[in-house]
C-alpha positions in Angstrom: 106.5 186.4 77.9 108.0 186.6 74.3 109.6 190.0 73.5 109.4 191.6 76.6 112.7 192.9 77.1 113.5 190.3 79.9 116.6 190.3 81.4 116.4 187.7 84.4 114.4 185.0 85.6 113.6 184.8 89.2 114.3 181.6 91.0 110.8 182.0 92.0 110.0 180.1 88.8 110.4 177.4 90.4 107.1 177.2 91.9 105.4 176.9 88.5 105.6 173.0 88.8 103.1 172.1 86.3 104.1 174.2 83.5 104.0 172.4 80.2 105.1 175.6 77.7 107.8 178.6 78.7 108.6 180.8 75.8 111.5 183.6 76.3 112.0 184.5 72.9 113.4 187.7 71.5 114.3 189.1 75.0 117.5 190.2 77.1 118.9 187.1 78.9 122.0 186.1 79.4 121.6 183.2 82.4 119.2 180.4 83.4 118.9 180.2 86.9 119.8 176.1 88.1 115.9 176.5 89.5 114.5 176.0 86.2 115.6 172.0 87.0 112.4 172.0 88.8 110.3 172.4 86.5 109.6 168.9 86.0 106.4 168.9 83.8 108.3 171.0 81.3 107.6 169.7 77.7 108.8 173.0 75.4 111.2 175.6 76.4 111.6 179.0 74.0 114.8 180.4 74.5 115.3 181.5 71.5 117.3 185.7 71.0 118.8 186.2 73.9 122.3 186.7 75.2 123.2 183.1 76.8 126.1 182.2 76.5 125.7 179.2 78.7 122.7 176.6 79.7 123.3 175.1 83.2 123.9 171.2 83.5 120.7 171.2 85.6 118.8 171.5 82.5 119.4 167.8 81.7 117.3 167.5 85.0 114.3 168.3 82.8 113.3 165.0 82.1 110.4 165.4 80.2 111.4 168.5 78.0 111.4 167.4 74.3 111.5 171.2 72.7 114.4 173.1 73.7 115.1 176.4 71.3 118.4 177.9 71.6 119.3 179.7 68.1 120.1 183.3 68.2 122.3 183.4 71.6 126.3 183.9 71.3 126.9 180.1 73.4 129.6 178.7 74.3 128.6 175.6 76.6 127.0 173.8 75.1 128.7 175.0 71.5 126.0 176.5 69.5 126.4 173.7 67.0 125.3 171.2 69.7 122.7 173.6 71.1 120.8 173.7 68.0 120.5 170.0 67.7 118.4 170.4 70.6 117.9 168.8 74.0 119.0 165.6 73.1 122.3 166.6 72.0 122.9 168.9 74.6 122.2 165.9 77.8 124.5 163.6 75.5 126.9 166.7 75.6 126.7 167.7 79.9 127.1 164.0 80.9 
């Protein structure tokens, strides 16, 4: 769904609980619905060129998420320069 000009995701993605791999690269975003906490089996999320300015906490709820790829979005919580250490930093930063 990479460069689609996307500017929302439904909180219907919920239902996608066996995901592995969501890439959202290079489109129109500027939130992350507090749904995307259910996708537990997430391992690599692409969120790379958007407008974010946020991630919600409930992203630390992602347990199994190693990739997480933020560069490229104006942020403000977490900072961009925790954001782009990556998921780690960013679970150290929301708790």
């Amino acid at each position: 769904m990479s460069g689609n000009q996307i500017t929302y995701i439904p909180d219907s993605v919920s239902k996608l609980i066996n995901l592995n791999k969501l890439d959202l690269r290079f489109n129109e975003l500027s939130s992350i619905p507090d749904s995307i906490s259910k996708l537990t089996n997430l391992n690599s999320l692409y969120l790379n060129s958007n407008q974010l300015s946020s991630i919600p906490y409930s992203i630390i709820q992602l347990t199994n998420l190693n990739e997480l790829y933020l560069s490229g979005n104006p942020l403000d919580k977490p900072p961009i320069a925790i954001a782009v250490e990556g998921i780690y930093a960013i679970r150290e930063y929301f708790q």
